[in-house]
C-alpha positions in Angstrom: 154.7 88.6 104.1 157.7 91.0 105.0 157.2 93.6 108.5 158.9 95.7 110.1 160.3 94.7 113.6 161.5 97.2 116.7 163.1 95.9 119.5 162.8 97.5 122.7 164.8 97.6 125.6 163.5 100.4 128.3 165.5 101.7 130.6 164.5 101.7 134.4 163.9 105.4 135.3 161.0 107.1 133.9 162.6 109.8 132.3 164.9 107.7 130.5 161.7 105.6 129.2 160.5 109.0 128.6 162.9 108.9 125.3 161.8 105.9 124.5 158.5 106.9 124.1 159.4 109.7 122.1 161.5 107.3 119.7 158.9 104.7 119.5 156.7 107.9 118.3 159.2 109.5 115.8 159.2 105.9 114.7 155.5 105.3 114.2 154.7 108.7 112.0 157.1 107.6 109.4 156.0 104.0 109.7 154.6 102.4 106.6 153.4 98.8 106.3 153.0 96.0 109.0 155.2 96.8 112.6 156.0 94.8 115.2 157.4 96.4 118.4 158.8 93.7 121.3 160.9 93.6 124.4 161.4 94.8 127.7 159.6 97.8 128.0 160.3 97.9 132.0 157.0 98.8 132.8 153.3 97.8 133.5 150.1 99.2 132.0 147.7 98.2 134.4 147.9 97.2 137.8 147.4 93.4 137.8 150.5 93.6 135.7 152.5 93.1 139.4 150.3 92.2 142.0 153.0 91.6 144.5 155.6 94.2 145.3 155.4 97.9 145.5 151.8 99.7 145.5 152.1 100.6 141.5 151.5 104.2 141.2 149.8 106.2 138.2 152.7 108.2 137.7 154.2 105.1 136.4 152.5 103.9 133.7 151.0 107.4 132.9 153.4 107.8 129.9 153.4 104.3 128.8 149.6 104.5 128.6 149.7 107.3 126.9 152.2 106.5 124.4 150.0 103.0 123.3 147.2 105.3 122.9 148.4 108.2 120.9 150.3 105.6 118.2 147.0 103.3 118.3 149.2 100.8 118.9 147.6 97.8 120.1 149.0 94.5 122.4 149.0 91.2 121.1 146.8 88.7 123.3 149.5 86.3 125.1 149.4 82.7 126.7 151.6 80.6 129.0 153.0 82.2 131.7 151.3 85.5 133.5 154.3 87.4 134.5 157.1 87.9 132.5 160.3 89.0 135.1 160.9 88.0 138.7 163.3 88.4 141.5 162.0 85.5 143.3 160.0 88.1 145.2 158.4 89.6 143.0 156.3 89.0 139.5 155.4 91.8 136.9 154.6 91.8 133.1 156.8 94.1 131.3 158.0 92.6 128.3 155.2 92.5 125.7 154.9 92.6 122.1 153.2 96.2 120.4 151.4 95.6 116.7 150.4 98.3 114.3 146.7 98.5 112.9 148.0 97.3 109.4 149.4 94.3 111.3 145.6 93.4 113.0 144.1 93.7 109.7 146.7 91.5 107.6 148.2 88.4 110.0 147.5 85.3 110.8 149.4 85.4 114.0 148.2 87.9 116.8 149.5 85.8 119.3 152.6 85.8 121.6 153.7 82.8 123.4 155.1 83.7 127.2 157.8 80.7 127.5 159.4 79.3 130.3 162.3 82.0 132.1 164.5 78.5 133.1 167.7 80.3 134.6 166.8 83.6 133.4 165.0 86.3 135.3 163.3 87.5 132.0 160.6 85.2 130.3 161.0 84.7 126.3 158.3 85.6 124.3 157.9 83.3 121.2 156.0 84.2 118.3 155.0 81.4 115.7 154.1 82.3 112.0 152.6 79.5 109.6 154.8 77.7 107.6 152.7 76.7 105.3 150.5 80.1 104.5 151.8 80.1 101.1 150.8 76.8 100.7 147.4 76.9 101.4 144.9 77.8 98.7 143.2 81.7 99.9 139.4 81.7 99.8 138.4 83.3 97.0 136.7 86.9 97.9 134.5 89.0 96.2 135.2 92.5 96.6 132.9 95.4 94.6 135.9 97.0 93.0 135.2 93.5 90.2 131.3 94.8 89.8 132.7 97.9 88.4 135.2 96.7 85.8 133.8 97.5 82.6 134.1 93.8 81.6 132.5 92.4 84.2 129.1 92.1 83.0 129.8 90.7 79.7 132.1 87.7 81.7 129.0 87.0 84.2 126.9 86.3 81.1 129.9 84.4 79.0 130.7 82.3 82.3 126.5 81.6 82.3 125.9 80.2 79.6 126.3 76.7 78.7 124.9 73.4 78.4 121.5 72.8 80.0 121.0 69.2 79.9 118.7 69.6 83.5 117.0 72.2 85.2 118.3 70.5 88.9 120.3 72.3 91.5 123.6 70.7 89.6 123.6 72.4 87.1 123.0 76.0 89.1 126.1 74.3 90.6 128.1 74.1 87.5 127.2 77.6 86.1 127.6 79.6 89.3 131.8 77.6 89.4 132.2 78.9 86.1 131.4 82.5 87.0 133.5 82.2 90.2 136.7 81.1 88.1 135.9 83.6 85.6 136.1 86.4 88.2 139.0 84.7 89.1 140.6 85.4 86.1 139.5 89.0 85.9 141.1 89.6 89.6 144.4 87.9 88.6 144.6 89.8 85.0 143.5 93.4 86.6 144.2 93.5 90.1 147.5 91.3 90.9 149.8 93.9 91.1 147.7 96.4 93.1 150.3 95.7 96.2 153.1 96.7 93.8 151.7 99.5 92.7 150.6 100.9 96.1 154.3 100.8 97.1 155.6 102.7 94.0 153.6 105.4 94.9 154.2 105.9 98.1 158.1 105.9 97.2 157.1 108.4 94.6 155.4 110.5 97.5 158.5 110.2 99.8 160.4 111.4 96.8 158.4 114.3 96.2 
């Protein structure tokens, strides 16, 4: 599954970041699909974010706050290490990793990896995706937009019928994987392209 990806890099005075922000925004109206936004933002959100150093003051993160609001931006839960800079005095977490509500909604992965800074004063931050996601069969889901097709009642009752050599559980069983595969094949025939089709009109709209 293809995203979008911004790196960051923000710059140490707060009105420079100031333009970042703005960016970021100008960014995020046009923005269509799944986002990813990561780097050094060079600043904290909330106060455990550097509990040694300087007293952090609201004027600080005021924008940045903001800014993750207004976009409904939202950060990615991370693990490993706490902090993410140092100058061997001090520890703060300012490099992070921003998703997008279309990103929440559609990936497996909603979690970033804080990795060892070895030499560095920066910590990576890693960010695994699945290998295999193609691989692995998807759950099949029932979704009421198949209830409405005008050929779905008529391939419940075709998928129903059959032998009844019992009256057990079994052979509920048997009739109930025949529906399922047959609503299968109503999903695939119908409703495979929908993804394709959603794009071409919003490049049709952009066009317009």
């Amino acid at each position: 599954m293809g995203f979008n990806f911004t790196a960051v890099y923000g710059l140490h005075t707060l009105e420079n970041r100031r333009c970042l922000w703005r960016d970021l925004d100008g960014i995020n109206i046009v923005q269509q699909g799944l986002w990813l936004i990561m780097g050094d933002y060079n600043t904290i959100r909330p106060g455990e974010d550097r509990p040694i150093g300087n007293p952090v003051q609201e004027l600080e993160i005021r924008n940045f706050n903001s800014f993750i609001d207004d976009t409904a931006l939202v950060e990615m839960r991370t693990s490993g290490r706490n902090f993410t800079w140092t100058n061997g005095h001090t520890c703060s977490k300012i490099d992070r990793a921003l998703v997008n509500v279309e990103w929440m909604l559609q990936m497996t992965c909603l979690e970033v990896w804080v990795m060892d800074p070895r030499c560095f004063d920066h910590s990576p931050l890693n960010i695994t995706f699945e290998d295999n996601e193609d691989k692995v069969p998807k759950p099949f889901k029932f979704l009421n937009h198949l209830a409405e097709h005008k050929d779905f009642l008529s391939i419940v009752s075709g998928a129903w019928q059959g032998s009844n050599e019992d009256s057990t559980m079994k052979d509920v069983w048997k009739r109930l994987k025949k529906v399922k595969q047959g609503m299968k094949d109503l999903k695939n025939a119908e409703y495979s392209a929908v993804g394709d089709k959603i794009k071409q009109c919003r490049k049709q709209l952009c066009e317009l």
